[in-house]
Every structure is written in C-alpha cells, then in structure tokens.
N, C-alpha and C positions, 0 to 999 in steps of 0.2 A: 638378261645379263647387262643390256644396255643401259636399261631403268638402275638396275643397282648402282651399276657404276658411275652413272648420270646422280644419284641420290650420296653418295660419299664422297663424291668431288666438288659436291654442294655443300659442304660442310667447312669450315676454317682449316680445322685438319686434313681435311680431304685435299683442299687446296695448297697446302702448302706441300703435303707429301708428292704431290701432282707436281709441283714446279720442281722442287728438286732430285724425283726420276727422272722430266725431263734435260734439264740441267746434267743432272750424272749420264744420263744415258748418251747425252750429246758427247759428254769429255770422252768417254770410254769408246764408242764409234769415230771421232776425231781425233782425239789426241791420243790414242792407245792402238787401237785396229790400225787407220789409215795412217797416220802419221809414223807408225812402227813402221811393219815388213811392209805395206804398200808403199811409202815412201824412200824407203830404202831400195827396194828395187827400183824405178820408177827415176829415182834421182841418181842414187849411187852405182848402180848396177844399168839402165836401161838408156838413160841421157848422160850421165854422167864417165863412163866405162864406154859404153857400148858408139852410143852417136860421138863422143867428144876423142875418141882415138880415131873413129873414122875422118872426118874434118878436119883435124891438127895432122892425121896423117896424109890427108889426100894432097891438103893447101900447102902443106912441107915443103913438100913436093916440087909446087913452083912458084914459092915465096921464102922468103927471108922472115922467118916470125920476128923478129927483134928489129925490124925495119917496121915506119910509122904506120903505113894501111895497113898490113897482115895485124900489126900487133889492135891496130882497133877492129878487125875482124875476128883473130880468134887468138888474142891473147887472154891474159885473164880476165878482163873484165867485157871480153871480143861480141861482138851484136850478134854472132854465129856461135859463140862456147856460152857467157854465162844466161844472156836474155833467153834463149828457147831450154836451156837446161833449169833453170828458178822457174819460168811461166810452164814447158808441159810437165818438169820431172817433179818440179814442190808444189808448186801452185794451182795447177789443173787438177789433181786429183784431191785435195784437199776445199779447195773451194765447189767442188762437183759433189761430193760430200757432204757439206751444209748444205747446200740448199737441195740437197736430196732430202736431207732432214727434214728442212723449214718445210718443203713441199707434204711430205707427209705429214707433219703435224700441222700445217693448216688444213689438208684435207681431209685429215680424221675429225676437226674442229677443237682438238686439242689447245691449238693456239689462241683460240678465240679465248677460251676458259681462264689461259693464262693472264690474255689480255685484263678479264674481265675481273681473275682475282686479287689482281695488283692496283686496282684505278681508288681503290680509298687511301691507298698510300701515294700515288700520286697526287691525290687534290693538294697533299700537301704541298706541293713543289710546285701547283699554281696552274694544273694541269687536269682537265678534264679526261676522262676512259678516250674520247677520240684523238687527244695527242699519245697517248702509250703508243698507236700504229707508227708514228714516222719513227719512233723509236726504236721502235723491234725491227723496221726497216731498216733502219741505220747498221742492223748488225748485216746487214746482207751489200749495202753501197751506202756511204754516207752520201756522197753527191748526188744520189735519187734519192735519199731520205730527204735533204733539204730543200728537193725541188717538190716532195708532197708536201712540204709544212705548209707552201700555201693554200693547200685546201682547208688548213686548220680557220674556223671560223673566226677566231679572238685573234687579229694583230699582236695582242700580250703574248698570246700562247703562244706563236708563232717565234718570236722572239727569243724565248723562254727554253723551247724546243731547240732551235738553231743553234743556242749557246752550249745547251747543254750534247747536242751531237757532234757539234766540233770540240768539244773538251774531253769527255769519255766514254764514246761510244765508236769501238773497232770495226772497219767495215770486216765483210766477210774472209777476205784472203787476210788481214792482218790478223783477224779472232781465232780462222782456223790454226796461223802460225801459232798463235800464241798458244794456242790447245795441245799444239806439239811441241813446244818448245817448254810449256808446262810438265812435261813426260818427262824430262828430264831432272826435274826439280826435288825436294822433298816436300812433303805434304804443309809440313808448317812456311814454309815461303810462297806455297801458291795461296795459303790462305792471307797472308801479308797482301799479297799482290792484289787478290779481290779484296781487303776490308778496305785499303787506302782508295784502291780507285770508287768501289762503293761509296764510301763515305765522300770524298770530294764529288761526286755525282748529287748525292743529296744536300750537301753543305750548301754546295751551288745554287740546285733548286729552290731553297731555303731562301737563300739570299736572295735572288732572284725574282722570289715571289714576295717577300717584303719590299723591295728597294724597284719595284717597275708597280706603276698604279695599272688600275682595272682589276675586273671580278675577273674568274676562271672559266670556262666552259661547261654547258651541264650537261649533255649527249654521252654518255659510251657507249661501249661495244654491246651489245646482245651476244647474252650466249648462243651457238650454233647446236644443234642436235648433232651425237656424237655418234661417228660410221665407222667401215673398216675404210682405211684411204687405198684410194685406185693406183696402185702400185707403178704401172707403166704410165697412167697420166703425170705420176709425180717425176717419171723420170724423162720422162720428152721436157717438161719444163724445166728438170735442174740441167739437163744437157744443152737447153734455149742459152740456159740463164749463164751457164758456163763459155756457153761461145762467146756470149756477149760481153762477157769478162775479158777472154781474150781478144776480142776486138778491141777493146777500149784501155787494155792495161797494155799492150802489147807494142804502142808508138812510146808510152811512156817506159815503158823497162828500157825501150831499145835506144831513148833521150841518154834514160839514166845512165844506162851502161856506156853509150859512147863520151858520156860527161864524166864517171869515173877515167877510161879508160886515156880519154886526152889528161887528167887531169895525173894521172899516171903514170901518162911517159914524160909530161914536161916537168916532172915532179913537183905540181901543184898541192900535191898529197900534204908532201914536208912544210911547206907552208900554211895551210890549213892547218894542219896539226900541231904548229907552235904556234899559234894565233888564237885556237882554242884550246888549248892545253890547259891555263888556268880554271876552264869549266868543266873538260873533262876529266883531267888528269887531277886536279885541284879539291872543285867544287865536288864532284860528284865521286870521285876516286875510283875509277873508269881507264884501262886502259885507251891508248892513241886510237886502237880501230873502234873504237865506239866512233870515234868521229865519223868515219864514214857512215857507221849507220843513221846517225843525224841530217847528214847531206842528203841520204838518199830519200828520207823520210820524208824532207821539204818538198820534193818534187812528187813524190807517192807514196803515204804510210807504206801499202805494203810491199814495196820494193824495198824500204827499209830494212823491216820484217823478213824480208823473205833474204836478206845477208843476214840476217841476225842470226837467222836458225842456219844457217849453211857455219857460221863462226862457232856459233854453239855444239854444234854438231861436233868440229873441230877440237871442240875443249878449249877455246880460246878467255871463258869469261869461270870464273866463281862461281859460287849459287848465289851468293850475295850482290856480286855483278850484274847477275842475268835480273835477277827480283827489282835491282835498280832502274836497269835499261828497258823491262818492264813495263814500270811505272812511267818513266821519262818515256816510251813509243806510244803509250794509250794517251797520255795528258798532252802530247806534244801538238804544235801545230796542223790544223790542218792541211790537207794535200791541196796541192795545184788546183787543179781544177773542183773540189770543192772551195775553197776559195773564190774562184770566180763568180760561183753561185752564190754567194755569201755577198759580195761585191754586186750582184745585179740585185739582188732580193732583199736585199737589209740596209744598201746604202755603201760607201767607204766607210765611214765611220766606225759604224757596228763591226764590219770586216775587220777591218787594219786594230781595232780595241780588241776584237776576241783573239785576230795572231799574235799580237804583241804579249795579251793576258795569259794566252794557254803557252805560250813559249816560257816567260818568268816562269809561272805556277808549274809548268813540267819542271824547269832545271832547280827551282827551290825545294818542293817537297824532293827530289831522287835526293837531293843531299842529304838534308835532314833523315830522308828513311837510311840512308847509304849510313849516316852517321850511329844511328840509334840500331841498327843492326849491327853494326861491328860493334857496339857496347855490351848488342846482348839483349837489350832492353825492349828487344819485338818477337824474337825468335830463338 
C-alpha cells in the first residue's frame, strides 16, 4: 500500500492532488471543526461566559470598574478579561491545532513530499528546495522562520527568503485566525484573498530574483519514506510547541492590551482614529475599528487577528470589508519582535526598506482590491 501510494504521489498529478488534500484537509480541521463548536465554547462559552463573570464579578466587588486600575484590569481591553480570553479561549486551541497538523504531516513524511514538489516552482523566485523549509516554517512563527534563514547557504537566498516572510507569509496563530475567520466568508472572497496574496508572493519573488545579483541554490529537500505518524509523539510536540507560543505571545498580548486599554480611557482611540481616518475610512473604506486592528498588528500580527475575528464574530465588518482587512493583515508590517530580527540579521536598512515597503504595498493593493470589489470586477 505504501509503494502505490509512494508511486502516485510520484507523479505531477499525484503531487498536486496531494497538496491540495493537504491544504483542504487543514481548512476543514482549522477553520471548520476547531474554529466552529471548539472555538465557540472555549471562547464564548468557557473564558468568555464562564471565567469573564467570575473576575468582573469577584473584582466588582472591591473595585470601582470605571475607575483607572480596575478598568486596565478588567475592563474591556483589562490584562485579566481580554489577554487570557483571545490567548486560552481563541488562540490556544487553534494554534495547538496546526501544529498538531504540521507534526503529523512531517512525521508521516508527507511534508517533506510537499516540500520537494513545489521546489521547480520556486527556482523561479531565486530559491533553491532548501529555502521552501524557512518558509513552511514561517507558517508556524515568522520570527523563528527568519532566525533559520541563516542557515540558508546563498546570502541572495537568505535575503530573498526574509523579504518575502515578512511580506506574505502568516505566522501560525495569525493563519489559523484567518482559517476561521475564512468560515465565515463565501467561497468566492476566500479565493480573492489567496489569488492576490498568492500572486504578490510570486510577483515579489520574481522581482526579487531579477533585481538582487547571484545564482540560486542547488540542494533540496530528499523525499522521506512515507509512514503512519506516531500520533502521541505528534502531540507532546504541538503541546511543547503551544506552550511556547504562550510564553512568548503572552508579555505581548498583555503590552497590547494594556496599550489599548490606556489608550481607551484617555481617549487616545478618538485621536488615532481622526488621524487615520483618511486611510481607513477613505483609502481603504474600512470602518474606524479596523484602526485598532492596525495598531495591534504593529506590535503582533496576531493579536491583530485575534480582534479581528472577535469583531468578525460580532458582525462588525462586510464580506467585502473582512476580504479587504484580509489582505491588508497578511501584506502588513511585520511584528515587533520579528522586526528586531530583521534588524540584527539584514542590517537597518533592509529592515526599515521592507517595513516601510510592506506598509505602502499592504494599504495600496486593500484599496485597489476594496475598490474593484465593490465594482464587481473580482467577485
């Protein structure tokens, strides 16, 4: 059964039917299973309902919520209501999820296969089979994807790679958001959503691999011999890999939230919001709360992401809106602390060129697709 299946995956058809089971099967386990009734309990029902009456009801108690501390503890943007309710009720279980995934389809060897049948379409974009790894990495943390690029042996490549991870490659808690917040959508907007960032990912590469001198790499991946995956090893590593998400996401949600939450009560909000209004209410034709989700993005894509889908959730945006904001959270800036990696590893230059680059190029294409959507002329 192995040998067949090893003999048909070997084939161009084999291999493309192969990417997009994997592909389908990821949406349908993420953005449909977990994202549905897992998420719904979990957020709505379990942190949301169940922890967040306990805590507003205890601290009630013997605090003044509308007075400055309580309200940055557990008002609405409070380091006690929304950072442990977005990190364990949306984010935990959806980012514990992928890389439950990624763990089994590396250890079936499945991913290696992936690896190995996309690397002729990479050469084009200037990339040898051993850059596709920080890439696929990238879906899991961009800021450890850009600390592997330096094992990429071509400086070019390395380059080439960094650009294109901080332009359109989601780390893991922003992909899995978007997988859920795709549930939402209809069929023809999520294909909008992946053909533009698709295509700006290769347009890029393209450019990229013309306009930077040097050859390309010639190493890829080896295909692996393909097994059943050891089901509890896959899961001690996505439960490693989860904690370690929460250790590392978890100063920043609690940044962001208390940087909303000041910004809140001194009503820094209203100012911000008529400062960027021209861009978002203008340019991009975006409701005022997309601003926040901009702000938050700067600090950590997916704290963004993870207001986005709590807004979404709400009914707050369009299908047109959501496909926009979309596009503008994948293209945007990178976060903080990938940034700083960018900044040790590439220089300032490179750094402060690709935030300034991916900032333009996110807010000009959301307009343009914003504009060509409400004409009609996409979807």
């Amino acid at each position: 059964m192995r040998e067949r299946l090893d003999h048909i995956i070997s084939k161009p058809l084999g291999r493309g039917l192969l990417v997009f089971s994997i592909l389908a099967g990821i949406y349908l386990f993420i953005g449909k299973f977990i994202a549905g009734p897992v998420v719904d309990f979990t957020q709505g029902t379990l942190m949301g309902n169940w922890y967040y009456n306990f805590v507003v009801g205890y601290l009630s108690a013997f605090m003044d919520r509308d007075s400055f501390f309580p309200f940055l503890l557990f008002g609405e943007y409070g380091l006690l209501t929304m950072t442990p309710i977005y990190l364990l009720g949306l984010l935990l279980p959806l980012v514990f999820s992928f890389y439950l995934a990624l763990h089994l389809l590396k250890d079936s060897g499945l991913l290696a296969r992936v690896s190995y049948s996309v690397q002729g379409i990479f050469r084009h974009l200037g990339l040898s089979g051993e850059g596709i790894i920080p890439l696929l990495l990238g879906f899991g943390c961009v800021t450890a994807a850009l600390i592997s690029v330096n094992s990429l042996s071509s400086k070019r490549e390395q380059l080439i790679v960094s650009i294109l991870l901080c332009l359109a490659i989601p780390c893991s808690a922003q992909f899995a958001i978007i997988l859920a917040i795709s549930s939402f959508l209809p069929f023809k907007y999520i294909i909008v959503y992946l053909s533009v960032v698709l295509i700006l990912f290769i347009v890029t590469g393209l450019l990229l691999n013309l306009s930077i001198s040097g050859e390309p790499g010639t190493r890829a991946p080896s295909p692996v011999p393909l097994r059943i995956p050891g089901f509890f090893s896959s899961l001690t590593l996505a439960l490693r890999a989860s904690w370690d998400f929460l250790v590392d996401a978890a100063p920043t949600f609690a940044f962001g939230g208390l940087l909303m939450a000041l910004l809140s009560y001194t009503g820094g909000f209203q100012k911000i919001h008529q400062w960027c209004s021209p861009i978002t209410s203008g340019l991009l034709q975006l409701p005022g709360r997309a601003t926040d989700l901009f702000m938050l993005a700067i600090i950590k894509k997916d704290l963004g992401a993870a207001e986005m889908y709590a807004a979404v959730a709400q009914g707050s945006f369009s299908d047109i809106q959501i496909t926009v904001i979309l596009i503008v959270m994948t293209l945007f800036v990178p976060c903080f602390a990938s940034l700083m990696v960018l900044y040790k590893d590439r220089g300032p230059l490179i750094a402060s060129l690709t935030w300034v680059g991916s900032f333009l190029l996110s807010f000009i294409v959301g307009a343009v697709i914003s504009r060509l959507l409400r004409l009609g002329l996409l979807a």
